[in-house]
KELUMDO-571749 format. One record per residue (C-alpha): x negated, y negated, z; residue in three letters; residue number from 1. Coordinates in steps of 0.25 Angstrom, whole numbers, m for minus. Layout:
N
node xx=X yy=Y zz=Z res=ALA n=NUM
...
//
This chain:
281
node xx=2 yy=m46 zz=133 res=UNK n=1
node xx=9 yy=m56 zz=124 res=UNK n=2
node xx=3 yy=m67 zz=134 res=UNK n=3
node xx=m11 yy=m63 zz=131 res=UNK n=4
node xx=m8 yy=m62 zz=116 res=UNK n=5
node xx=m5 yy=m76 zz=117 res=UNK n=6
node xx=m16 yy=m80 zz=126 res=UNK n=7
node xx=m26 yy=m74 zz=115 res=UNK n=8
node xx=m17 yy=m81 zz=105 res=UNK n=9
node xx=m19 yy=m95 zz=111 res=UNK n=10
node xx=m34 yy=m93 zz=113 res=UNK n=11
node xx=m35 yy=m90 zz=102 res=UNK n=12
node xx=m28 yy=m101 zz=95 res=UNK n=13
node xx=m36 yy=m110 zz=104 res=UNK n=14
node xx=m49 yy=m105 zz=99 res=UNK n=15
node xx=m44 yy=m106 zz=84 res=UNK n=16
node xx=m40 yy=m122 zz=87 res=UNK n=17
node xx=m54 yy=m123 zz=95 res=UNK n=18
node xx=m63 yy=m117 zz=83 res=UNK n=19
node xx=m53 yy=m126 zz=74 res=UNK n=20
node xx=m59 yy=m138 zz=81 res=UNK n=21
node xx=m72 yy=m135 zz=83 res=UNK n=22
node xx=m72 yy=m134 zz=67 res=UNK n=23
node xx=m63 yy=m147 zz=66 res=UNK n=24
node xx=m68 yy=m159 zz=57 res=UNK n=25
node xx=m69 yy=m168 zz=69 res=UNK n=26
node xx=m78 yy=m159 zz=78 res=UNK n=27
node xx=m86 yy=m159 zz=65 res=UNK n=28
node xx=m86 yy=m172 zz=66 res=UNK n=29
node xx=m89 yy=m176 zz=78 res=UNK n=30
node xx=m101 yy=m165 zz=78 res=UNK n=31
node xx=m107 yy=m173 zz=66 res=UNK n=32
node xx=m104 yy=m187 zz=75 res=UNK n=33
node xx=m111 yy=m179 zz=86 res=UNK n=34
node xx=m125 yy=m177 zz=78 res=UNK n=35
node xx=m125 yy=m191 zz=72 res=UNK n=36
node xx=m124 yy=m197 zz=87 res=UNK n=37
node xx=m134 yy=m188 zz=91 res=UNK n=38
node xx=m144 yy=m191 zz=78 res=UNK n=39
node xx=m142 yy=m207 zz=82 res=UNK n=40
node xx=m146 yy=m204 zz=96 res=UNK n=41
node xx=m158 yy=m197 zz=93 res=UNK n=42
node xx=m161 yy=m207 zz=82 res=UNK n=43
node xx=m161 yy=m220 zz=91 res=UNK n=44
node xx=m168 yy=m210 zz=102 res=UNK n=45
node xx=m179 yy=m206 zz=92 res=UNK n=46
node xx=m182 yy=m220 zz=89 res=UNK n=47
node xx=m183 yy=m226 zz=103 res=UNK n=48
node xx=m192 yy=m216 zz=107 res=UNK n=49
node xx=m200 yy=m219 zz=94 res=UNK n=50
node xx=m201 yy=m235 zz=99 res=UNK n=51
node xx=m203 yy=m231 zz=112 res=UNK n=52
node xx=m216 yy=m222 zz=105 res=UNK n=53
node xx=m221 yy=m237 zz=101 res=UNK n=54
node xx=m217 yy=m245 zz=112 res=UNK n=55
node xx=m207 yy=m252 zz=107 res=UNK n=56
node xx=m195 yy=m249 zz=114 res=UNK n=57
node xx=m192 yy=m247 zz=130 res=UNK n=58
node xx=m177 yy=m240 zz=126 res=UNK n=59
node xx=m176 yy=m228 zz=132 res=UNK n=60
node xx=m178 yy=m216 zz=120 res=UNK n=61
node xx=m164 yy=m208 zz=126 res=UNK n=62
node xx=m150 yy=m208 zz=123 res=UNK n=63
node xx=m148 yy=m221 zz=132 res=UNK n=64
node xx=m160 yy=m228 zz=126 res=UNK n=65
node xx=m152 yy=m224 zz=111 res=UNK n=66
node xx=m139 yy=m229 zz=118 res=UNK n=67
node xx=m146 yy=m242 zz=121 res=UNK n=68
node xx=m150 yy=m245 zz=107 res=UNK n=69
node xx=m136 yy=m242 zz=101 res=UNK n=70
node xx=m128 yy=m251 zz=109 res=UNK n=71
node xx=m137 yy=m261 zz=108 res=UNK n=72
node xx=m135 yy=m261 zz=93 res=UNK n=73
node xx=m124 yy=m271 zz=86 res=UNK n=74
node xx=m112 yy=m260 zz=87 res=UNK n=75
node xx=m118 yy=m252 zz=98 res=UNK n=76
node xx=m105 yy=m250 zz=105 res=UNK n=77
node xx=m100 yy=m243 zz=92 res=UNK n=78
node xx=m113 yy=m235 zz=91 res=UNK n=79
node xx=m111 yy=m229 zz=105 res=UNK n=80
node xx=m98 yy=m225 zz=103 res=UNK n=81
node xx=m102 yy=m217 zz=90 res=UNK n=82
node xx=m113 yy=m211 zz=98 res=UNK n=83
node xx=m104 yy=m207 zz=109 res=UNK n=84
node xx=m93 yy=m200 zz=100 res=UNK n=85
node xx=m103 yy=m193 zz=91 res=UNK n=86
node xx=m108 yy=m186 zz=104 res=UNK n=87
node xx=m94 yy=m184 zz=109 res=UNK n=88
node xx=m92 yy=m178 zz=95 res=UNK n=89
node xx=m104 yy=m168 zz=98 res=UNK n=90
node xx=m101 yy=m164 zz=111 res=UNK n=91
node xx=m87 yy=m160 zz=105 res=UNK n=92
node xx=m95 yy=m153 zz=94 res=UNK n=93
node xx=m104 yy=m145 zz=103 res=UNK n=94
node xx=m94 yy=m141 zz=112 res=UNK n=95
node xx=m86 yy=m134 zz=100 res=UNK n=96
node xx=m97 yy=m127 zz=96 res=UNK n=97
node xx=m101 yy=m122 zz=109 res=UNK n=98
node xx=m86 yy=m118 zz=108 res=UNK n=99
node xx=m84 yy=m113 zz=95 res=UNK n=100
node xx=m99 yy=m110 zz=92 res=UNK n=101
node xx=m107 yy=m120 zz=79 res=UNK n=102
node xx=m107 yy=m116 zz=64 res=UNK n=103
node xx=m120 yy=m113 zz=58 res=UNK n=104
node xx=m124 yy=m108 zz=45 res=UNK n=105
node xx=m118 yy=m95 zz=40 res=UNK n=106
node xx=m109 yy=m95 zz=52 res=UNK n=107
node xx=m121 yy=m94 zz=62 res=UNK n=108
node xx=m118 yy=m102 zz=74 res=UNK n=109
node xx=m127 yy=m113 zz=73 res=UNK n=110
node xx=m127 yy=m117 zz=89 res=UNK n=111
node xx=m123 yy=m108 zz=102 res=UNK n=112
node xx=m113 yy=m111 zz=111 res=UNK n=113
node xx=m120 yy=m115 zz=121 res=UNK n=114
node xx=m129 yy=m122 zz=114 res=UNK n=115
node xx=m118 yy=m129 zz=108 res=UNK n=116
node xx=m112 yy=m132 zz=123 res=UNK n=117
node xx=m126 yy=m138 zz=127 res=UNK n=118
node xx=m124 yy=m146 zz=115 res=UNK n=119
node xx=m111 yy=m153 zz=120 res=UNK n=120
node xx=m115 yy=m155 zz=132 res=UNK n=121
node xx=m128 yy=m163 zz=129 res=UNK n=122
node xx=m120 yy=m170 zz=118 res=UNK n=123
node xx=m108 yy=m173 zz=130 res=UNK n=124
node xx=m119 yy=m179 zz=139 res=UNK n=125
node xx=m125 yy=m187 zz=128 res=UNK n=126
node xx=m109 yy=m191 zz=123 res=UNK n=127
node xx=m108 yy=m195 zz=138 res=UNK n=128
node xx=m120 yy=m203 zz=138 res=UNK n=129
node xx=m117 yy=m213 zz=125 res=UNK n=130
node xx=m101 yy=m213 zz=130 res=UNK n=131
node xx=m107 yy=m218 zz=142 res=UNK n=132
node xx=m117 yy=m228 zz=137 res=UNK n=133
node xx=m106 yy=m235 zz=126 res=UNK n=134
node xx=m96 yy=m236 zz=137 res=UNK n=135
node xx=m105 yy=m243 zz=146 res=UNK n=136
node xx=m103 yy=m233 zz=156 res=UNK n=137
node xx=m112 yy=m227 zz=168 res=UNK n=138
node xx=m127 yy=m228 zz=168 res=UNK n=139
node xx=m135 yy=m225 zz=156 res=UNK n=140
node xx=m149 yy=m220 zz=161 res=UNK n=141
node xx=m159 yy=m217 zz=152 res=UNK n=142
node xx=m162 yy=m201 zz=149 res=UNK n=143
node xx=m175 yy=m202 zz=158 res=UNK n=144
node xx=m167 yy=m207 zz=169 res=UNK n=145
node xx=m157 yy=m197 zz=168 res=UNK n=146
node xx=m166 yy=m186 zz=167 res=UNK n=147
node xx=m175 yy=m190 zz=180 res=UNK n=148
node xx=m161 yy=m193 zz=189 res=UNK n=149
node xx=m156 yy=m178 zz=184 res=UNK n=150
node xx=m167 yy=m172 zz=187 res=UNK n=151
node xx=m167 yy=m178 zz=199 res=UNK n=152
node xx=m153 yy=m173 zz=202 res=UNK n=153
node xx=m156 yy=m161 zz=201 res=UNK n=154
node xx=m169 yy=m158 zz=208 res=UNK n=155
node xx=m161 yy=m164 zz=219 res=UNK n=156
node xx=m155 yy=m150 zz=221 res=UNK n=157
node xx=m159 yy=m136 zz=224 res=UNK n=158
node xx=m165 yy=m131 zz=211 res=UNK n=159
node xx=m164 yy=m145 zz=203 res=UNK n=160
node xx=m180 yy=m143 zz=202 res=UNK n=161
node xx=m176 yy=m129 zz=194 res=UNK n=162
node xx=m164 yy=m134 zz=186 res=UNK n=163
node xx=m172 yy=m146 zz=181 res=UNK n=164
node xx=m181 yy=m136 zz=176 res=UNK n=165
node xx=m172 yy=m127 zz=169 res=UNK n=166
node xx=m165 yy=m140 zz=161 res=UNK n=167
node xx=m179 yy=m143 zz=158 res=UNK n=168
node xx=m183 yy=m131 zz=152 res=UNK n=169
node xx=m170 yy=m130 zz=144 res=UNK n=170
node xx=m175 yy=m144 zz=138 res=UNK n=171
node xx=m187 yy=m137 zz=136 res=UNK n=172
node xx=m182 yy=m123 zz=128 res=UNK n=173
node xx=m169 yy=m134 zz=120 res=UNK n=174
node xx=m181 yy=m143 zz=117 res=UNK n=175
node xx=m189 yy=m131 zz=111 res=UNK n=176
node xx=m177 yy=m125 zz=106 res=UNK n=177
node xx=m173 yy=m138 zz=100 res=UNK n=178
node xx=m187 yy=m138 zz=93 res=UNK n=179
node xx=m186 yy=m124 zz=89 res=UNK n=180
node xx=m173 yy=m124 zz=81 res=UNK n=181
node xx=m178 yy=m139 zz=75 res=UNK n=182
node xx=m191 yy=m131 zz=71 res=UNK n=183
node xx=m185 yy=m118 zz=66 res=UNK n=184
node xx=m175 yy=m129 zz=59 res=UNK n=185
node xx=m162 yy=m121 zz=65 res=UNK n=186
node xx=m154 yy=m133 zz=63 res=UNK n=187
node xx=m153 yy=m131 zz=49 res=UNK n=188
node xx=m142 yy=m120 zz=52 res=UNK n=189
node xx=m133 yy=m130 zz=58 res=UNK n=190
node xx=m134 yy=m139 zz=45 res=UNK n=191
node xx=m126 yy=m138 zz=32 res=UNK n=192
node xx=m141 yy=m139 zz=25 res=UNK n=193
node xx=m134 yy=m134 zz=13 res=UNK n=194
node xx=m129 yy=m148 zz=10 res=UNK n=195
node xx=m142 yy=m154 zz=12 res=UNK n=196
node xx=m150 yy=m155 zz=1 res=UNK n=197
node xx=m163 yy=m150 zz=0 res=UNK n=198
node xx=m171 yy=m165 zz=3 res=UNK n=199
node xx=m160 yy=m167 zz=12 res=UNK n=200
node xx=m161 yy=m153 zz=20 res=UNK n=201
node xx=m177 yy=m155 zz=21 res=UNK n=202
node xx=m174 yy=m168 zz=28 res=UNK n=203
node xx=m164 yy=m164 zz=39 res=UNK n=204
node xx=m173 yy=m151 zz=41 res=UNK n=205
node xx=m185 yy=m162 zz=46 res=UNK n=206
node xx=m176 yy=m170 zz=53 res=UNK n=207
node xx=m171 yy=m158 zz=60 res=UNK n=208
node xx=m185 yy=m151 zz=62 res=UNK n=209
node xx=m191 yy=m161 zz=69 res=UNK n=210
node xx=m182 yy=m169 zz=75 res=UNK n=211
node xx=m176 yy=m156 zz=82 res=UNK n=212
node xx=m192 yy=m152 zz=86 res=UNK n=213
node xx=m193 yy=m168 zz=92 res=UNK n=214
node xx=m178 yy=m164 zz=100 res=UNK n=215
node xx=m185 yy=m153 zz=105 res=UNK n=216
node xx=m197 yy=m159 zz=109 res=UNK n=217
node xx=m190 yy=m168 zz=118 res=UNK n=218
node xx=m180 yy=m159 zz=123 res=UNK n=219
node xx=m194 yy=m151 zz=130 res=UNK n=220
node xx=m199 yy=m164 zz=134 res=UNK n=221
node xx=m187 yy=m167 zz=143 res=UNK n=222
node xx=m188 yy=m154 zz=147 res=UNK n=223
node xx=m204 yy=m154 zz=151 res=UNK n=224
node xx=m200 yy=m165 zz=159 res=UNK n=225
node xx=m188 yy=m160 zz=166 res=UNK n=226
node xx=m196 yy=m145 zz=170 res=UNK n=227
node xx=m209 yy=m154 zz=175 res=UNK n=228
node xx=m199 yy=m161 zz=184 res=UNK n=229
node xx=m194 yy=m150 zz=190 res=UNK n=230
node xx=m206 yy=m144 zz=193 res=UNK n=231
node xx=m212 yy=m157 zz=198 res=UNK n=232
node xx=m199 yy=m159 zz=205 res=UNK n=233
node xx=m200 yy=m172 zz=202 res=UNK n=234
node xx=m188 yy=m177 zz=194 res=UNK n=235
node xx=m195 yy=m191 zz=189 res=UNK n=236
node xx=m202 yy=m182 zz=179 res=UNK n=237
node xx=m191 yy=m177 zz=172 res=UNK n=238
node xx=m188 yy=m187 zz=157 res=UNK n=239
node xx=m178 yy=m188 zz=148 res=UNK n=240
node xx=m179 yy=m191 zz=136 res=UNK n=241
node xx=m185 yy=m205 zz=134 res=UNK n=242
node xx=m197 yy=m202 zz=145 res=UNK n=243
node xx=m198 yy=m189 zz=138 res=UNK n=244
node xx=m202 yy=m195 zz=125 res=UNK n=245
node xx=m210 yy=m205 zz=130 res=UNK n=246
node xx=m218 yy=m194 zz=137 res=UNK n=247
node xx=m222 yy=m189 zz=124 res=UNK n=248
node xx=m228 yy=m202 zz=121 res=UNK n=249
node xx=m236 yy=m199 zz=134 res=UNK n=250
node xx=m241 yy=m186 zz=127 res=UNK n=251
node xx=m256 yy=m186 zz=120 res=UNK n=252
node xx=m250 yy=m190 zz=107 res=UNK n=253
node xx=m245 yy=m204 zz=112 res=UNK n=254
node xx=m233 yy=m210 zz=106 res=UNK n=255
node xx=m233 yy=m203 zz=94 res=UNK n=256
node xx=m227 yy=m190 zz=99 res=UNK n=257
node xx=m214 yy=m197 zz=103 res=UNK n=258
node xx=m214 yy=m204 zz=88 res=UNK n=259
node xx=m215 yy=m190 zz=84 res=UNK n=260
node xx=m202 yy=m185 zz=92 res=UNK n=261
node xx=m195 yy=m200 zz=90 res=UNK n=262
node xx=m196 yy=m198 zz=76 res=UNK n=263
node xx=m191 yy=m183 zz=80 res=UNK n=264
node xx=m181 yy=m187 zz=87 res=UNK n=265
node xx=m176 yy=m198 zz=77 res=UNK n=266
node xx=m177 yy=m185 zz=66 res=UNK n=267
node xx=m167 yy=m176 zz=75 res=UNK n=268
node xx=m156 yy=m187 zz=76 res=UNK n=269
node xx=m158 yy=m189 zz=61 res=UNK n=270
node xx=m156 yy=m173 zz=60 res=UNK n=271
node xx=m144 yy=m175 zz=68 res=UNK n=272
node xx=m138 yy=m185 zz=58 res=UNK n=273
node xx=m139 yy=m177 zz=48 res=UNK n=274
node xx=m133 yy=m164 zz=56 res=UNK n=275
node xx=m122 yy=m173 zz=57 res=UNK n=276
node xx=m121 yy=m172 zz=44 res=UNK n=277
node xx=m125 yy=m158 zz=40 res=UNK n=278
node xx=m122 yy=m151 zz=53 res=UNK n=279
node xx=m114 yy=m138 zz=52 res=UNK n=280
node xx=m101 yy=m141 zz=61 res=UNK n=281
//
C-alpha cells in the first residue's frame, strides 16, 4: 500500500514538473522561434512561386528551393541555422501541447492533442530537412521528387495503391479544413487579439483569412494529385508542392491563379510572424 502511495506520488510529481515545463519561458520561446521560421519559410516560398507565375525564376517554389535562396545569401550559413533551431523550437512546442494540451481563450484549449502531435511531427520532418541542408548532409530533393519516389514506395506493396489514397485524402479534408477555420477566422482564439489595436487586429485578421484559405488550397491540391495517382496507379502523377502550384498556372485562369495563392501564401507566413508575436502560449 505505501509503494503505490508513492508511485501515485511520484507520478504525480512528474506530471507537476512536466506541466511546469510545458508553461516554461523557454518553451514559450522557442514556440514563438517556431512560427517566425515557419513565416520566413513561407515567405520566400510564396515569392518564388510568384516569379515562377512570370517566368523569372527556375527555383523550385518548395522548402529546398527557400533553402536554396538562403544560403545563397551573404550570411547564409547563419540564416539556416536560425531556421533549423526555430523549427527545432516548434517541434518541442507541439509535442508539449499534444502532451499537456494548448491554452486558448477563456481556458478553451485552443488545438487537440492529436492535432498537436501531427504538428510536431510535420514540424520534426521540416527541422530535419533544414538541419540537414545547413550541415551539408545527405541528398536534398526537391518536394516533387520526393513525393513521386514515396509514392512509388508505396505502391510497390500490397495495398500502397489504397494507402496513397488515404494520405491524399487527408491532404484533401486538412486542406479544406485548413481553409475552413482561415474562413470561419478560428485562429483568432489562439491570439492575444486583446493587445492588438483595432487597425492592427483588422490587419492580422486578413493576413490570417486568406493566407489560411491559400494554405488550404494547396494543401487539397497535393492531395488531388496524390488520390489520382493511386487510382491511375501511376506514381509519376503524384506532385509536391512546387508542381502543384505550377499546375494551377495550368488551369483556365493562366498564371494569375498561382499570383493569387503566391500572394496567399506570402500572406500566411506574414500571419505567422506575427503569431509569433501574439500567439497564446
Amino acid at each position: 500500500m505505501a509503494t503505490r502511495t508513492a508511485w501515485r506520488r511520484s507520478g504525480r510529481s512528474t506530471r507537476h514538473a512536466g506541466r511546469r515545463a510545458a508553461n516554461s519561458t523557454a518553451v514559450r520561446v522557442l514556440g514563438r522561434a517556431g512560427l517566425a521560421a515557419r513565416g520566413v519559410l513561407y515567405i520566400i516560398i510564396g515569392w518564388i512561386a510568384v516569379e515562377v507565375a512570370f517566368g523569372h525564376s527556375r527555383q523550385q517554389a518548395d522548402q529546398t528551393g527557400a533553402l536554396h535562396i538562403l544560403a545563397a545569401t551573404p550570411v547564409g550559413g547563419v540564416l539556416l541555422w536560425l531556421l533549423a533551431i526555430g523549427f527545432i523550437g516548434m517541434t518541442v512546442w507541439r509535442l508539449s501541447e499534444a502532451v499537456y494540451g494548448a491554452p486558448g481563450a477563456d481556458g478553451r484549449k485552443a488545438t487537440s492533442r492529436p492535432a498537436a502531435l501531427g504538428k510536431a511531427v510535420v514540424a520534426g520532418v521540416i527541422a530535419y530537412g533544414v538541419l540537414t541542408f545547413a550541415l551539408g548532409a545527405g541528398k536534398h530533393q526537391s518536394s516533387n521528387t520526393e513525393s513521386v519516389d514515396v509514392t512509388a514506395t508505396l505502391m510497390r506493396h500490397s495495398g500502397g495503391r489504397i494507402l496513397v489514397a488515404v494520405i491524399g485524402l487527408a491532404f484533401i479534408v486538412g486542406g479544406l479544413v485548413v481553409a475552413y477555420r482561415a474562413w470561419r477566422r478560428q485562429f483568432l482564439r489562439e491570439l492575444a487579439v486583446g493587445q492588438l489595436r483595432t487597425g492592427a487586429r483588422r490587419f492580422v485578421t486578413w493576413l490570417g483569412e486568406f493566407g489560411g484559405i491559400a494554405r488550404g488550397i494547396v494543401f487539397i491540391t497535393v492531395g488531388v494529385f496524390l488520390v489520382v495517382a493511386a487510382a491511375d496507379a501511376q506514381p509519376g502523377e503524384a506532385k509536391g508542392l512546387d508542381s502543384s502550384l505550377r499546375a494551377l498556372a495550368a488551369t483556365p485562369l493562366g498564371p494569375w491563379l498561382l499570383v493569387l495563392i503566391a500572394l496567399g501564401l506570402i500572406m500566411f507566413g506574414l500571419f505567422s510572424c506575427c503569431q509569433a508575436k501574439w500567439q497564446r502560449l
